[in-house]
DOTOR-302636 format. One line per 5 residues: number of its first residue (from 0); for each residue x negated, y, z of C-alpha. Coordinates in steps of 0.25 Angstrom, whole numbers, padded with zeros to 4 digits. Layout:
<pts>
NUM = X,Y,Z; ...
</pts>
This chain:
<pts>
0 = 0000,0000,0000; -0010,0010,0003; -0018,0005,-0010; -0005,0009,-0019; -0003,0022,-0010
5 = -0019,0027,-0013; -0017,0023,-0028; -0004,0031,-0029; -0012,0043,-0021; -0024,0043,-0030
10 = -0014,0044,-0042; -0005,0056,-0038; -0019,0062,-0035; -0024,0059,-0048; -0009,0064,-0055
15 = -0012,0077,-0046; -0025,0080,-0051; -0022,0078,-0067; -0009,0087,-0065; -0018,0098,-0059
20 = -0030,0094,-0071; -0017,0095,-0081; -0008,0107,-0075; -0020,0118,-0081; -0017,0116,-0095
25 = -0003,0120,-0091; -0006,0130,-0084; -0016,0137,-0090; -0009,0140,-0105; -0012,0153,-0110
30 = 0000,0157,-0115; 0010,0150,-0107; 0021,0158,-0115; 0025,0159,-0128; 0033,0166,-0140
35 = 0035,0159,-0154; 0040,0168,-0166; 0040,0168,-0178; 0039,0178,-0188; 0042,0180,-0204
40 = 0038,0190,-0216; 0043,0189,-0231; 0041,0198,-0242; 0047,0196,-0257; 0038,0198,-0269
45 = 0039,0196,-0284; 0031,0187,-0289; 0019,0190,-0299; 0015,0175,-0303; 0027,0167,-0310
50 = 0023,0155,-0315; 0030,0151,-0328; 0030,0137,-0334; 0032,0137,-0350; 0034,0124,-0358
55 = 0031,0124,-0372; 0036,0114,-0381; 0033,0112,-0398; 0045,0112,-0406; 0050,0111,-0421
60 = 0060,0119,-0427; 0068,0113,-0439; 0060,0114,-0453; 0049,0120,-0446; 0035,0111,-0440
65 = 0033,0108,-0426; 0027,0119,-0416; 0016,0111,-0411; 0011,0113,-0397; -0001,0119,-0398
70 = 0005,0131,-0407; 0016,0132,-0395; 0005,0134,-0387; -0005,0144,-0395; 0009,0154,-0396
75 = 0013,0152,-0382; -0002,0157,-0376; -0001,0167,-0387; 0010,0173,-0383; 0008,0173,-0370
80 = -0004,0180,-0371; 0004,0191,-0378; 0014,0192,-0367; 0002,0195,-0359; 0000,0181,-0352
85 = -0016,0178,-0352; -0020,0162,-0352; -0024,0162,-0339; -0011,0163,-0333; -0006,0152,-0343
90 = -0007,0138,-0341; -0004,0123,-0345; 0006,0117,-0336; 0009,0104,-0345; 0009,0096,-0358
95 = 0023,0091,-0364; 0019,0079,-0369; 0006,0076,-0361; 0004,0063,-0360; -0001,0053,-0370
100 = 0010,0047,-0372; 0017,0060,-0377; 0007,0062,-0387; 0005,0049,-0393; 0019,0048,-0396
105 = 0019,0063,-0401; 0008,0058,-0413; 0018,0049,-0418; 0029,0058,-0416; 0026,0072,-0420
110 = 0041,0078,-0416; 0037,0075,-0400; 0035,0091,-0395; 0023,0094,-0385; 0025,0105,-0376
115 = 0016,0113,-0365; 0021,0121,-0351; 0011,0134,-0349; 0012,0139,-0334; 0010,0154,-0335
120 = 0008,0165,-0324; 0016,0177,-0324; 0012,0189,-0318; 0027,0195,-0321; 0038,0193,-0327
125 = 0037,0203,-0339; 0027,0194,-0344; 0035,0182,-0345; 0046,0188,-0352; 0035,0192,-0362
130 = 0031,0178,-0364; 0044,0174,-0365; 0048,0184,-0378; 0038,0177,-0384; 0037,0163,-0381
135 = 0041,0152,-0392; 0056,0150,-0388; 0055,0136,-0396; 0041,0131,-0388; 0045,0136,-0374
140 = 0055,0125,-0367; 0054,0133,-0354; 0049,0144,-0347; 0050,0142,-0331; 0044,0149,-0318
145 = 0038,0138,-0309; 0033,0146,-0299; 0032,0163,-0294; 0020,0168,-0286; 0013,0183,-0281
150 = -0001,0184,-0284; -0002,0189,-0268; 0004,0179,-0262; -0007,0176,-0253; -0008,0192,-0249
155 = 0009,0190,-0246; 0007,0180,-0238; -0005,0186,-0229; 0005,0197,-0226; 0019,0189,-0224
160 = 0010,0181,-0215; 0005,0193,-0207; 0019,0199,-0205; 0026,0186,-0201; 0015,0187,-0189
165 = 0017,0201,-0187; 0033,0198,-0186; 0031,0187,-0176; 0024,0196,-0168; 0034,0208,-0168
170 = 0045,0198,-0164; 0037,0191,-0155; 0036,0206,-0147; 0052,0208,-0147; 0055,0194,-0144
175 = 0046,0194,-0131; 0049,0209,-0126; 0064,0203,-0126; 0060,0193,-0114; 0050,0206,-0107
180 = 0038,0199,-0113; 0026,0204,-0122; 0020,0195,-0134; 0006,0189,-0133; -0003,0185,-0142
185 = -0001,0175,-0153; -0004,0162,-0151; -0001,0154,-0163; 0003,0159,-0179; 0010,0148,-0186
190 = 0009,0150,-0201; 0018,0148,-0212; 0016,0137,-0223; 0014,0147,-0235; 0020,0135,-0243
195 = 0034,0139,-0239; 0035,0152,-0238; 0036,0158,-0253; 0050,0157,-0255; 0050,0162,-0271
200 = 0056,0159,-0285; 0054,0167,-0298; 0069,0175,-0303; 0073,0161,-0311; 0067,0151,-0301
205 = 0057,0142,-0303; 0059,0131,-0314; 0067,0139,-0321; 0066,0141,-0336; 0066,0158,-0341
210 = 0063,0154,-0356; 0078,0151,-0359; 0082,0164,-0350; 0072,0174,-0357; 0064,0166,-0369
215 = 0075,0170,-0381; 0076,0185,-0380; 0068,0195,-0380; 0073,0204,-0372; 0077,0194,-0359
220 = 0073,0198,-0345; 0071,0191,-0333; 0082,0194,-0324; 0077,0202,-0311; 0081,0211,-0300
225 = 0072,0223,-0304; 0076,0233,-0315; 0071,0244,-0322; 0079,0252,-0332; 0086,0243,-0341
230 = 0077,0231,-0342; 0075,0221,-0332; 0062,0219,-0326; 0058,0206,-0324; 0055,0201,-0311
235 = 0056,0189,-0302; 0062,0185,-0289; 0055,0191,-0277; 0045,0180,-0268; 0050,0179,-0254
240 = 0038,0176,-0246; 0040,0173,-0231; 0032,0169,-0220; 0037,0165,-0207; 0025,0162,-0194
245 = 0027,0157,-0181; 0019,0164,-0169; 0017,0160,-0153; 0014,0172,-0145; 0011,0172,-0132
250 = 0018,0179,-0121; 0013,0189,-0111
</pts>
């Protein structure tokens, strides 16, 4: 008996002992209160890179020879050039017809039409209603924006990302004056994923084809919400760029 009574003594000696080795870390948090808030900032810009996808195909009208591929192609990068498009912002995408098999068959049937898809980098929309006006309506099978972006992005970012802390921080000072307490320092900044923040489409969409909308008359515009005079001026759906953060500030 007096065995079990020692082992159970030296046991609630040894718990004590821990408990007081553990209680410090407890005890001795730096910032034993907290505020978590988050904050937001969101701009809208137009868009100065549209991305267009044109697909080219070779065609034969009746009593007349096949336009062959590389023709289509030498007229379309003429014409492009003229319209004030230089090469480097033009580039292949893809083949009609790129695979062997394509063009074994095509030697033995001459009527099978090749085609090619350009991806080309608009700086405005002027310029693609140019290309358009003089494009082969015969050749092009579709003219479709894949994509709209702003040449400073990056720039737009830094500055959402600078204000989303800086509202965090103004609410975080209301907030805590609310309850007769001052905001401390930050503790932690949780980022956004910059992946899901752009929340942006060209006028039209994206995957959408313009050439039937604009390609058979000279004197179509892109429709817009900007006007001058009597023309229209072509423009594209504003970018909504947003950022939201999450900050933990400590409590006085």
């Amino acid at each position: 008996m007096k065995k079990l009574l020692i082992i159970v003594n030296v046991f609630l000696f040894a718990t004590t002992v821990n408990a007081q080795q553990v209680q410090p870390l407890f005890t001795n948090n730096p910032f034993p209160k907290t505020i978590t808030i988050s904050g937001s900032a969101e701009m809208e810009i137009i868009p100065d890179e549209i991305y267009v996808n044109v697909e080219l195909k070779e065609y034969q009208k009746r009593g007349e020879n096949k336009k062959d591929i590389e023709t289509i192609k030498t007229q379309f990068l003429d014409v492009s050039k003229a319209a004030g498009i230089p090469d480097s912002l033009i580039s292949i995408v893809s083949y009609a017809g790129n695979n062997p098999y394509f063009w074994k068959k095509r030697k033995k049937d001459p009527d099978l039409f090749a085609g090619i898809t350009y991806q080309i980098k608009f700086r405005s929309s002027e310029l693609m209603d140019k290309l358009v006006e003089k494009l082969d309506d015969d050749a092009t099978q579709s003219f479709l924006i894949v994509s709209t972006s702003h040449s400073k992005i990056t720039e737009y970012r830094k500055q959402l990302k600078i204000a989303a802390v800086k509202a965090a921080k103004e609410k975080g000072i209301y907030l805590t004056e609310a309850v007769g307490e001052k905001l401390g320092e930050a503790i932690t900044i949780k980022e956004p994923d910059e992946n899901t923040i752009i929340r942006a489409r060209g006028y039209y969409g994206g995957n959408q084809n313009l050439f039937g909308v604009v390609a058979r008359s000279s004197q179509a515009r892109l429709s817009t919400d900007t006007f001058q005079g009597d023309d229209t001026i072509i423009d594209f759906k504003k970018m909504k760029l947003r950022f939201e953060v999450e900050v933990v500030f400590a409590l006085k």
